[in-house]
N, C-alpha and C positions, 0 to 999 in steps of 0.2 A: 629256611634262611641260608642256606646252600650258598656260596658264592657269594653271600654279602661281604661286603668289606666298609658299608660306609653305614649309616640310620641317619636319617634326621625325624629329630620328634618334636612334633609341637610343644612347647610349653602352653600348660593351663593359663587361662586369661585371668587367674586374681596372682599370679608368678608373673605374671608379663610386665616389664618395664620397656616403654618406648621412651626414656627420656633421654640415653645415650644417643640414640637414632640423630640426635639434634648436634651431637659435639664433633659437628666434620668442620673443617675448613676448607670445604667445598662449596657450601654455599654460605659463605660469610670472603667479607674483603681479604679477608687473612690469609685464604687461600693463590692473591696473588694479583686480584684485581676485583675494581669496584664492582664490576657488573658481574661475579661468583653470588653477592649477595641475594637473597632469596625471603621475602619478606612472607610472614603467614597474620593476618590482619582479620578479626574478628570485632563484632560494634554490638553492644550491649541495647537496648532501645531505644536509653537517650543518647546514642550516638558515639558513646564513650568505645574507644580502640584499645585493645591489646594483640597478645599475639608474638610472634616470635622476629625477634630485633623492631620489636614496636619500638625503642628509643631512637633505630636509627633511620625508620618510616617517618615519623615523627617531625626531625630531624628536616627529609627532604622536606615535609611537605610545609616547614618553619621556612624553608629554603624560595619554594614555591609560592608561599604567601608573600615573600619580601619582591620576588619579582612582580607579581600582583601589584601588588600599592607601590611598585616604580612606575609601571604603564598606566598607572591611576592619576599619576601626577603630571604625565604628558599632556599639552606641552607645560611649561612652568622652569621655574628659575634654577632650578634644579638639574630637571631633566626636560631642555628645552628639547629634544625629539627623539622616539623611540627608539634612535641610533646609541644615543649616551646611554641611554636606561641599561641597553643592551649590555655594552661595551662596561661598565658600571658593575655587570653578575659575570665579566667575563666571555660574555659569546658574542663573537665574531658576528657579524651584521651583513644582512645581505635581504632583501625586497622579501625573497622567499622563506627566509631564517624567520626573520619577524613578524609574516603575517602568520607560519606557525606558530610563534611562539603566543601570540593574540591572541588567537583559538586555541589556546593551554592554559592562557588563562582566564580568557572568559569562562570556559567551562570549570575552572574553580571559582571564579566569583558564582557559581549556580551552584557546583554540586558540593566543594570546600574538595576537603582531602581525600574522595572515595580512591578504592584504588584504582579504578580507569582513568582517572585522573591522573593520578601518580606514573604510573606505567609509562602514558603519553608523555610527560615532562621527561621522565627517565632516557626513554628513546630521543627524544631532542636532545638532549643532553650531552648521553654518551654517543651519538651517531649510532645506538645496534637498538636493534627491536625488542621491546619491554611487552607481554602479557598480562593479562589474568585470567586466572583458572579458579575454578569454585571446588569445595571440597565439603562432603557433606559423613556423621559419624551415624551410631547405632540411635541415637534418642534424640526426640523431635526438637528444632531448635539449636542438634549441632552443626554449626555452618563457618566454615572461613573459606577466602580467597588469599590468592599465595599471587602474588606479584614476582613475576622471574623474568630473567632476559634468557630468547628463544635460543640465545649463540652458545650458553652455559648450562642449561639444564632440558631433560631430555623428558623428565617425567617428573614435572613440577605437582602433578594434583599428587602422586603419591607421597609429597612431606606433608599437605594438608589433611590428607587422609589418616594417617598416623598420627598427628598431631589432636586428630580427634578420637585416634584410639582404633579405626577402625583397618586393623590388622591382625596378622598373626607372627606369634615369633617362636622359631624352631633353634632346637639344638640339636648341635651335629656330633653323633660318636660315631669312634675309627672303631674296627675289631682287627685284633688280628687274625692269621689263619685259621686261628684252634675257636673265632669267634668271642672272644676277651676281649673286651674294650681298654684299649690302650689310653684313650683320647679325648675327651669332653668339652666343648665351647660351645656355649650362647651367645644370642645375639644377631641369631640372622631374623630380620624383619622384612614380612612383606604383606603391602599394601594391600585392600582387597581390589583396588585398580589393574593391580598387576598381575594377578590368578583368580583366576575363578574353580576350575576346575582342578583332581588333587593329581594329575598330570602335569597342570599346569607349576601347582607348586613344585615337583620334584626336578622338570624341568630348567625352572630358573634357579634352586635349589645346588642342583649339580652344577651349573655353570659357573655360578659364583665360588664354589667348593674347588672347582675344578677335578670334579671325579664322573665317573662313567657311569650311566642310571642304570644298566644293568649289572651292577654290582652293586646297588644302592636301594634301601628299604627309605620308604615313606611312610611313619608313623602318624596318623593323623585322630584327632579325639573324635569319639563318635558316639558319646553321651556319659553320662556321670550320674553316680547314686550316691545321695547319704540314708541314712537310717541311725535308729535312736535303740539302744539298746538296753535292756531292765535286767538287773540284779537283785534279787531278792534275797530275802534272809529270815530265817524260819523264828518264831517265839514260842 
């Protein structure tokens, strides 16, 4: 341990909490604009959604249904031509605007709210480009897709991934020179998207730290025993 000055060690995974990983206002409106929002969207088998800001996924796709049944009503008393409809949710009208916006939503009158769906409305919308990306955990049947805008997030599968658990999360002690640990904080999480190998984690590890990996120990777990121990006592 010569010349350490930093450790990070993994916490045990029944110690492990990812549920701060979520309280950024990074990927929520909060952070400063609508499209920071970052949707994580899971369907149960009758189709039922949750998932992270499922109220305000939701929400569009209440949004997206209402544009639906205005282009339903074309022409009509209402909305005598796809112009008004338009003009009616807001969006400027134009030959090419609207035969988008036609093929947005016939494809929800077919597939309702998935989020390839959503995504495309999102991108019409805000003018920037909406995705989805699939993210999958340890146990069969965990599965979400994370709906994000490509202009805001850099590595949208790794909030999915974590959201199903499938990371690790380290903590960082300082030593001083004499090798005393001055310093203790958790919380650093990383995706298994985003390292594979234990290079890998100590390099993004240090970046984030902002410290030098050759002053820095990589603590990694590399198996675990219990045992059952008997006490006896003589008659």
């Amino acid at each position: 341990m010569e010349n350490i000055k930093h450790i990070f060690r993994e916490v045990s995974p029944e110690a492990t909490d990812f549920s701060f990983y979520f309280d950024d206002d990074g990927i929520k409106e909060a952070g400063g604009d609508f499209c920071y929002n970052l949707f994580i969207v899971t369907f149960d088998r009758w189709g039922r959604g949750s998932g992270f800001q499922i109220d305000e996924y939701n929400k569009i796709a209440e949004e997206l249904y209402d544009v639906s049944d205005s282009f339903s009503m074309v022409p009509g008393d209402m909305f005598p031509t796809f112009k008004r409809a338009m003009e009616y949710h807001g969006f400027d009208y134009s030959p090419t605007a609207c035969h988008k916006l036609k093929e947005i939503t016939a494809e929800y009158d077919e597939k309702g709210a998935d989020p390839e769906t959503i995504a495309a409305y999102l991108t019409f919308k805000t003018g920037r480009p909406w995705d989805v990306v699939s993210a999958r955990g340890y146990n069969q049947g965990d599965y979400c897709q994370v709906v994000y805008c490509e202009d805001f997030h850099e590595e949208p599968k790794a909030y999915g991934e974590i959201w199903l658990g499938a990371g690790r999360e380290f903590m960082y002690i300082a030593l001083d020179d004499d090798g005393n640990e001055i310093e203790r904080m958790g919380g650093y999480i990383i995706a298994d998207c985003q390292a594979w190998r234990d290079e890998d984690y100590k390099r993004l590890l240090c970046e984030w730290e902002g410290v030098k990996p050759e002053e820095t120990a990589l603590e990694m777990i590399d198996g675990s025993h219990t045992w059952t121990e008997y006490e006896y006592r003589t008659a």
